[in-house]
C-alpha positions as a Markdown table, in Angstrom:
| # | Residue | x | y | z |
|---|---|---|---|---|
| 1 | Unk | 59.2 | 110.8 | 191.7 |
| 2 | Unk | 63.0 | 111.4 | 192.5 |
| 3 | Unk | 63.2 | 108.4 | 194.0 |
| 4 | Unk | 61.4 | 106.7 | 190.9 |
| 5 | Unk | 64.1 | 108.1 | 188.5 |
| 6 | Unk | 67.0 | 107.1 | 190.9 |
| 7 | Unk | 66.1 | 103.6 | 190.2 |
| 8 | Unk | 65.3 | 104.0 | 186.5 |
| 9 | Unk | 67.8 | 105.9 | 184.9 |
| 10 | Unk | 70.5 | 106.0 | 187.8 |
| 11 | Unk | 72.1 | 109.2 | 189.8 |
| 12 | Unk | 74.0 | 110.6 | 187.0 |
| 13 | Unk | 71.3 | 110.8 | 184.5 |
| 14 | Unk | 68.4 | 112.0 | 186.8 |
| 15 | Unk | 69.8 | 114.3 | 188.9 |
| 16 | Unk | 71.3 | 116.7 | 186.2 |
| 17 | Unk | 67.4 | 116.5 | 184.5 |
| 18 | Unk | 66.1 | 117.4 | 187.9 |
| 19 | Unk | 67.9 | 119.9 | 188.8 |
| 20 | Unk | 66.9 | 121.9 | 185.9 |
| 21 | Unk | 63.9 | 123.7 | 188.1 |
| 22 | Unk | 65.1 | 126.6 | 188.0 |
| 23 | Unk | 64.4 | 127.0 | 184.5 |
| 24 | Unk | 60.9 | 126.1 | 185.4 |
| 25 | Unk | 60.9 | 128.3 | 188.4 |
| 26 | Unk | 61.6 | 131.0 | 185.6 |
| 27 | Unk | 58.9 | 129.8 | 184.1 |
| 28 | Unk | 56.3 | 130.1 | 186.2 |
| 29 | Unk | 57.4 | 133.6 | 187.6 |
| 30 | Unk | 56.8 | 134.7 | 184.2 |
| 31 | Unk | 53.5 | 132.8 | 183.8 |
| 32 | Unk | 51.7 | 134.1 | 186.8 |
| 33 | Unk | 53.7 | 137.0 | 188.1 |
| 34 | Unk | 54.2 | 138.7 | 185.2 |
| 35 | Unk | 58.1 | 138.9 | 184.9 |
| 36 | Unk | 59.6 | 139.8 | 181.6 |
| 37 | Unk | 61.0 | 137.5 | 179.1 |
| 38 | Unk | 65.2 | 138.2 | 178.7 |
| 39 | Unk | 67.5 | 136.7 | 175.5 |
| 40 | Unk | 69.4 | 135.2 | 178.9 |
| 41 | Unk | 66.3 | 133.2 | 179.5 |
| 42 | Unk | 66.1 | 132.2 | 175.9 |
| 43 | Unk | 69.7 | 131.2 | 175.7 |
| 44 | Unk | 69.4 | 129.4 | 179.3 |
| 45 | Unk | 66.3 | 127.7 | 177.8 |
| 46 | Unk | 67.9 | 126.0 | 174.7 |
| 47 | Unk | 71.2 | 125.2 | 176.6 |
| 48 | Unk | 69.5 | 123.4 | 179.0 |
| 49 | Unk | 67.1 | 121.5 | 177.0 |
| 50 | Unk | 70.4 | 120.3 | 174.6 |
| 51 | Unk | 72.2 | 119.2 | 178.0 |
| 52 | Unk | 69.4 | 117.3 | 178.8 |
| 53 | Unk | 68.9 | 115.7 | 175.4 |
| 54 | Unk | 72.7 | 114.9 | 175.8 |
| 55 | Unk | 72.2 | 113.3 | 179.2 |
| 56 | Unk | 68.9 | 111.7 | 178.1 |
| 57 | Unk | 70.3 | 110.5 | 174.5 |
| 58 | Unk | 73.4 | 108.6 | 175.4 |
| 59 | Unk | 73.2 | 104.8 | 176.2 |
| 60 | Unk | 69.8 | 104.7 | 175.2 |
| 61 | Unk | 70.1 | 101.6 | 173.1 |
| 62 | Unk | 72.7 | 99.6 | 176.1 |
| 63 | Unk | 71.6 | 96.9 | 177.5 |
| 64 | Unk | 71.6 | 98.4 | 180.8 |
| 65 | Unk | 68.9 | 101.1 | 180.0 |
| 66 | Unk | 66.0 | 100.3 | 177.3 |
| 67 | Unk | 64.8 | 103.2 | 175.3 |
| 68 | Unk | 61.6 | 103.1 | 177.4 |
| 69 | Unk | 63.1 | 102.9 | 180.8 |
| 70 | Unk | 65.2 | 105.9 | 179.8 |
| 71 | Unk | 62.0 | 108.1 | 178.1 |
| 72 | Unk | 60.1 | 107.1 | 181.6 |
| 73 | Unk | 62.7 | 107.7 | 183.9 |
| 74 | Unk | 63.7 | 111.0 | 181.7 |
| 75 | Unk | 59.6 | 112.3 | 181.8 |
| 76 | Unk | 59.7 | 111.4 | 186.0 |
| 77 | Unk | 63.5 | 113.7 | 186.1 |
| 78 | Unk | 61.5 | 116.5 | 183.8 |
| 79 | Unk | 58.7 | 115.9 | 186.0 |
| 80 | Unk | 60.1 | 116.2 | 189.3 |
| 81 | Unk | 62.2 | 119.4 | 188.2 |
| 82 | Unk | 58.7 | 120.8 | 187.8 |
| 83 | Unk | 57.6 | 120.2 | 191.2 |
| 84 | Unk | 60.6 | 121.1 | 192.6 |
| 85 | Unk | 60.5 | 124.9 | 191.2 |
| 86 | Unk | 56.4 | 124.8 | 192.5 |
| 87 | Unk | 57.6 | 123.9 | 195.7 |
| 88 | Unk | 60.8 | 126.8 | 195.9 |
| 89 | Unk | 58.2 | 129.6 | 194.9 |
| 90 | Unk | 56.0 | 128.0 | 197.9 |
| 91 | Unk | 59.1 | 128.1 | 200.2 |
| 92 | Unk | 60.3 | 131.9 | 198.8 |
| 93 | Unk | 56.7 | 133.3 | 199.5 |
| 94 | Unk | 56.4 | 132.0 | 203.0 |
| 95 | Unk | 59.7 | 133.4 | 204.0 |
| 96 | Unk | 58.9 | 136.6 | 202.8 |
| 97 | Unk | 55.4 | 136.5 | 205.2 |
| 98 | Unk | 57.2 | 135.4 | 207.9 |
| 99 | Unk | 57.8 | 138.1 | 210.2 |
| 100 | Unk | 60.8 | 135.8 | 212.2 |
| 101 | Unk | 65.1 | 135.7 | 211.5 |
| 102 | Unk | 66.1 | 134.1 | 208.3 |
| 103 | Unk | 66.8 | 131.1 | 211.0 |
| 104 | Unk | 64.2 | 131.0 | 212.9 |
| 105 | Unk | 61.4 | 131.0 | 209.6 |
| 106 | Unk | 64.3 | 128.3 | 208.0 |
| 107 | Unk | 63.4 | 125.9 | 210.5 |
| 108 | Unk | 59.4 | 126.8 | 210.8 |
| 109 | Unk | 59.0 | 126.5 | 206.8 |
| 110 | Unk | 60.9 | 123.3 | 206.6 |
| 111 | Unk | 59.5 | 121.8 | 210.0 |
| 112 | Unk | 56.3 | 122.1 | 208.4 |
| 113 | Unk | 56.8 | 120.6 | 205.0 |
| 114 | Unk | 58.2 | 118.3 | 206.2 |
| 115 | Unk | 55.2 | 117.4 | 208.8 |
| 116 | Unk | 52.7 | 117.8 | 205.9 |
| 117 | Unk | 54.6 | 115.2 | 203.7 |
| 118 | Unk | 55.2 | 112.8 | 206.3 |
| 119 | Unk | 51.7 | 112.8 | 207.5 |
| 120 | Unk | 50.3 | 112.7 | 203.4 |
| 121 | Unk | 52.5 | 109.6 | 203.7 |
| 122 | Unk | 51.4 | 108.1 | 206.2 |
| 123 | Unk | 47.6 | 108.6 | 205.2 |
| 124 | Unk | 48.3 | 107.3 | 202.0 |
| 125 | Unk | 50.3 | 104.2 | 203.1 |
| 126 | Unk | 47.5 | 101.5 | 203.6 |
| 127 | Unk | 46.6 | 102.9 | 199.9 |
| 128 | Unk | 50.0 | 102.1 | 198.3 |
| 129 | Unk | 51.4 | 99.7 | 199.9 |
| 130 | Unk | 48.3 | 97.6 | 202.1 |
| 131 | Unk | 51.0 | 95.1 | 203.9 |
| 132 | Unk | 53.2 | 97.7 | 205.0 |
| 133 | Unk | 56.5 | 96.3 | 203.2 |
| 134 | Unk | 58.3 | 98.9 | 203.9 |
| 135 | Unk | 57.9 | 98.8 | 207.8 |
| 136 | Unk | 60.1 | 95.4 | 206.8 |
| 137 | Unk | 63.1 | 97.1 | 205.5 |
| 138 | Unk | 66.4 | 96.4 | 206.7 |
| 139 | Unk | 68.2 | 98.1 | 209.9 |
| 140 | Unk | 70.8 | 99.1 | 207.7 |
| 141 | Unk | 68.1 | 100.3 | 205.3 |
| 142 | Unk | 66.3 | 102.8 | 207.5 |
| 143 | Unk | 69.5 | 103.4 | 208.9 |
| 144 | Unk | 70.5 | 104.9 | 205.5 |
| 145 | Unk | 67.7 | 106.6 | 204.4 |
| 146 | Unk | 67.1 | 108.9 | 207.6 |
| 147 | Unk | 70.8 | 110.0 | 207.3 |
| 148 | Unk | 69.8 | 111.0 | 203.7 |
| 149 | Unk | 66.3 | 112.7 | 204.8 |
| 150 | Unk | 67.9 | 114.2 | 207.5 |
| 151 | Unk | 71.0 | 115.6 | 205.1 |
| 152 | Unk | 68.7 | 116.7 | 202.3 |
| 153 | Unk | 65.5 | 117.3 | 203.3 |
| 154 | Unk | 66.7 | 118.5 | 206.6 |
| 155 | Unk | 69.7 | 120.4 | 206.6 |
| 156 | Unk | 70.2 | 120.9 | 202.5 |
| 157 | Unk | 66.4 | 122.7 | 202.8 |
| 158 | Unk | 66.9 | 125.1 | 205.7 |
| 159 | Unk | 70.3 | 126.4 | 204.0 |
| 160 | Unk | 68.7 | 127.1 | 201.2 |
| 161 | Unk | 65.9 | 128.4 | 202.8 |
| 162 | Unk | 68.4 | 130.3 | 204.9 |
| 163 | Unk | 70.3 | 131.7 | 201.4 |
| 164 | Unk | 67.1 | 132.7 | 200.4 |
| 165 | Unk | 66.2 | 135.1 | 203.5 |
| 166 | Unk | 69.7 | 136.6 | 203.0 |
| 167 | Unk | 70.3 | 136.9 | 199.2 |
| 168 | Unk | 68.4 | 137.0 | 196.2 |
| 169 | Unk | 66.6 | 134.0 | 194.4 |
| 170 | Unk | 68.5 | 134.8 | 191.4 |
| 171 | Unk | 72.0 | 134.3 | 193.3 |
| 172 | Unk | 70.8 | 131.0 | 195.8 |
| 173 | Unk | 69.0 | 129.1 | 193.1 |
| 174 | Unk | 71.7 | 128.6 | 190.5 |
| 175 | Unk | 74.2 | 127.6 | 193.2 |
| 176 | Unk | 72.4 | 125.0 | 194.4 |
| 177 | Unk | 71.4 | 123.7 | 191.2 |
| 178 | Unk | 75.3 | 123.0 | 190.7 |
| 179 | Unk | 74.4 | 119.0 | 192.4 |
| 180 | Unk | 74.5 | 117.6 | 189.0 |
| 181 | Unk | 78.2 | 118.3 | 189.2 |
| 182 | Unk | 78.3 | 116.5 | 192.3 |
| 183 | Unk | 76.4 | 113.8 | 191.8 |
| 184 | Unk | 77.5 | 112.9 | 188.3 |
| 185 | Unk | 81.2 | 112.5 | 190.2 |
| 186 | Unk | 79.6 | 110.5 | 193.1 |
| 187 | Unk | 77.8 | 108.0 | 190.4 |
| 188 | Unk | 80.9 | 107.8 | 188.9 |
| 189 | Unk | 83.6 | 107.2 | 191.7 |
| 190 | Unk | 81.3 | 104.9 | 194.3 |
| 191 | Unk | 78.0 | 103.9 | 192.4 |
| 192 | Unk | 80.4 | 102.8 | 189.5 |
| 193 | Unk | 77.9 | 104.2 | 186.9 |
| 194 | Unk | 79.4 | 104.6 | 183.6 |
| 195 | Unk | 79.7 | 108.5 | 183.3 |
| 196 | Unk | 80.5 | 109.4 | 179.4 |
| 197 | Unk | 81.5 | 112.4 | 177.6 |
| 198 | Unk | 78.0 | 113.0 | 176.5 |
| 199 | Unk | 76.5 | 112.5 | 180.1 |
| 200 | Unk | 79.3 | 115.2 | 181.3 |
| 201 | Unk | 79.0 | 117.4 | 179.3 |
| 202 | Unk | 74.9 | 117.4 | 179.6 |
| 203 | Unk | 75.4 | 118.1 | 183.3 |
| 204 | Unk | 77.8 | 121.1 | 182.9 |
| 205 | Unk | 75.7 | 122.2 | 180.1 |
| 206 | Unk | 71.9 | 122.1 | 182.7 |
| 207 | Unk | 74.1 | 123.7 | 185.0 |
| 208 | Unk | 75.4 | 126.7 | 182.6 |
| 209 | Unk | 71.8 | 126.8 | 181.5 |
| 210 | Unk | 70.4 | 127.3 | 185.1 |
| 211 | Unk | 73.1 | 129.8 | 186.0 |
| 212 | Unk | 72.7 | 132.2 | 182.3 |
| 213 | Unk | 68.8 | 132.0 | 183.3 |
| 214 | Unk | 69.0 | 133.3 | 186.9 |
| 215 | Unk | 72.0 | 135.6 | 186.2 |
| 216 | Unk | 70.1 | 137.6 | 183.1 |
């Protein structure tokens, strides 16, 4: 679904939307284990949703991006954000049963996601995609695309699973939700993405959001 919103709505639109989990992490901590509802969570709340609405809003009637490729691409951001916070209370909760160094249970927990999605992948291959098109890719493609794996779901992963061991979810979550930043700059500077005041702002606003919502 990341991946799917990438190619929709491009890097500096998505990745602000998506990394608005932790307000869904929130979320579901208060759902299902009971944790109290704050006026920081409140305020995060309605600052992120206008900072999406901002990134969401702005160049939805170009040429570039039709109103429905934005409204899908936005639902697959809002949707992967939610999957990402189910996934980071999976990832806190087997860290705290691990009985190992906030090393050694980094690279356990990550070594087996990672396992479990690549064989669900493969198992589901012949299902998506029957002739194997992507076995056909490029040398410079796969080339590409295991640097990023490795980078992010590698490395990127077992940090934060690492950060989490040591600190507080409330102190690792909201600085690694600051990407949007990041990646707003990146689609700017080398993607050559048209970044506007409205997108910006959007992305400093999710990540003020995220960080008054994990603080409080």
């Amino acid at each position: 679904m990341y991946m799917m919103s990438l190619a929709s709505i491009g890097v500096s639109r998505a990745v602000p939307i998506c990394c608005a989990y932790p307000l869904f992490t929130t979320f579901f901590a208060v759902l299902f284990f009971g944790e109290q509802v704050t006026f920081f969570l409140l305020i995060g709340t309605v600052v992120i949703i206008v900072g999406t609405w901002l990134v969401s809003q702005e160049g939805a009637g170009s040429s570039s991006v039709t109103r429905s490729v934005l409204f899908k691409g936005v639902s697959i951001a809002l949707a992967t954000a939610i999957v990402w916070s189910v996934s980071i209370i999976l990832m806190d909760r087997a860290l705290e049963l691990s009985q190992m160094t906030s090393i050694d249970s980094a690279f356990v927990v990550n070594t087996a996601r990672m396992s479990a999605t690549a064989l669900a992948f493969l198992a589901l291959s012949p299902l998506i995609d029957r002739h194997f098109r992507f076995m056909k890719l490029k040398r410079k493609t796969w080339i590409i695309l295991a640097l990023g794996g490795i980078v992010a779901l590698g490395l990127g992963w077992v940090l934060l699973a690492v950060s989490l061991s040591q600190i507080e979810a409330s102190r690792a979550v909201p600085i690694s939700s600051v990407s949007p930043l990041f990646a707003t700059l990146i689609g700017a500077f080398f993607l050559k993405e048209k970044v506007t005041v409205k997108i910006f702002a959007g992305a400093i606003l999710i990540v003020l959001g995220t960080s008054v919502v994990f603080v409080g």
